[in-house]
C-alpha positions in Angstrom: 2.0 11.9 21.6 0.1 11.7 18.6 0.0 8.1 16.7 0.2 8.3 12.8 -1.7 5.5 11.3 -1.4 4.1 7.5 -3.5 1.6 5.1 -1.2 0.1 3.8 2.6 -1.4 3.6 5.0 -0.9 1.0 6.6 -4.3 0.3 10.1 -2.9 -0.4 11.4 -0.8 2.4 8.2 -2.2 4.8 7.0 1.5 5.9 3.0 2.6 6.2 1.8 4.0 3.3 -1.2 6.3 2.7 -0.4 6.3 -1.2 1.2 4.4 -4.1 1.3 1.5 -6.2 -1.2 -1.4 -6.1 0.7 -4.5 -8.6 -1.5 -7.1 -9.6 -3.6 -6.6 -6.7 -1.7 -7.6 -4.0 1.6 -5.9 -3.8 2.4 -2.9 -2.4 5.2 0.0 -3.7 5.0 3.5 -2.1 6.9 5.3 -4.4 8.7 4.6 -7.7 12.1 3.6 -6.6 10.7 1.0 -4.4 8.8 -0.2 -7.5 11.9 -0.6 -9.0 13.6 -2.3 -6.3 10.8 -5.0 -6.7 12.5 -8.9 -7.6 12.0 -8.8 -11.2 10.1 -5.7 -11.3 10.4 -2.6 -13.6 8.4 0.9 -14.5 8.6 -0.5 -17.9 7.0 -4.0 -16.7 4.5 -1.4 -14.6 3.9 0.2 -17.5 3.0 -3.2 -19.6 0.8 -4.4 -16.7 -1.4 -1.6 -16.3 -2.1 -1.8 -20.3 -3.2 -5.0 -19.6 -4.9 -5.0 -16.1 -5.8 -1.2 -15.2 -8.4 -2.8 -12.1 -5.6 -4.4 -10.2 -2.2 -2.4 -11.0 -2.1 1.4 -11.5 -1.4 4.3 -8.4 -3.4 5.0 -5.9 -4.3 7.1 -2.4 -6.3 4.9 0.3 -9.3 6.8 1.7 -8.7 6.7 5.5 -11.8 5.6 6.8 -10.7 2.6 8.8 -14.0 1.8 10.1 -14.0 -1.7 8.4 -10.0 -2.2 8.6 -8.8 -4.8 11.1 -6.0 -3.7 11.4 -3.8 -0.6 10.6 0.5 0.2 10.2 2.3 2.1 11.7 5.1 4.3 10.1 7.7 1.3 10.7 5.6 -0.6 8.8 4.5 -2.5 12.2 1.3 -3.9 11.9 -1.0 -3.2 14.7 -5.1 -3.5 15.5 -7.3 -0.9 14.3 -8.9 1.6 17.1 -11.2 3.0 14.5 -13.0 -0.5 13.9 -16.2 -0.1 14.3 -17.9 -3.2 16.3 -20.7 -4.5 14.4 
């Protein structure tokens, strides 16, 4: 059995992502529905804070070299330590 990692987690539905939304530099959306679902949250609101801050809120995809990454997710959005660290 093969374990899928991810970089990140989506806020909303709490799964692994490998792509998606970065929001002010801390939050997390994988997809545009999720986005939505955000507390307060809109693609028009998106839309105004990338205008404003492009470094910290725009779409992304993670480069998977976990070498640096304590710690990884899972699909479920379970948190777990990263066997790719590298020890320094």
């Amino acid at each position: 059995m093969t374990i899928k990692y991810y970089s990140r987690k989506c806020n909303v539905c709490n799964k692994g992502m490998e792509e998606g939304f970065l929001l002010g530099g801390f939050e997390y959306a994988c997809n545009k529905q999720c986005l939505e679902k955000m507390p307060n949250y809109s693609w028009k609101t998106y839309l105004e804070d990338h205008a404003i801050d492009e470094d910290n809120t725009y779409w992304t995809s993670w480069e998977q070299d976990w070498s640096y990454e304590d710690t990884l997710f899972l699909e479920d959005g379970t948190e777990v330590d990263n066997p790719y660290k590298e020890e320094a």
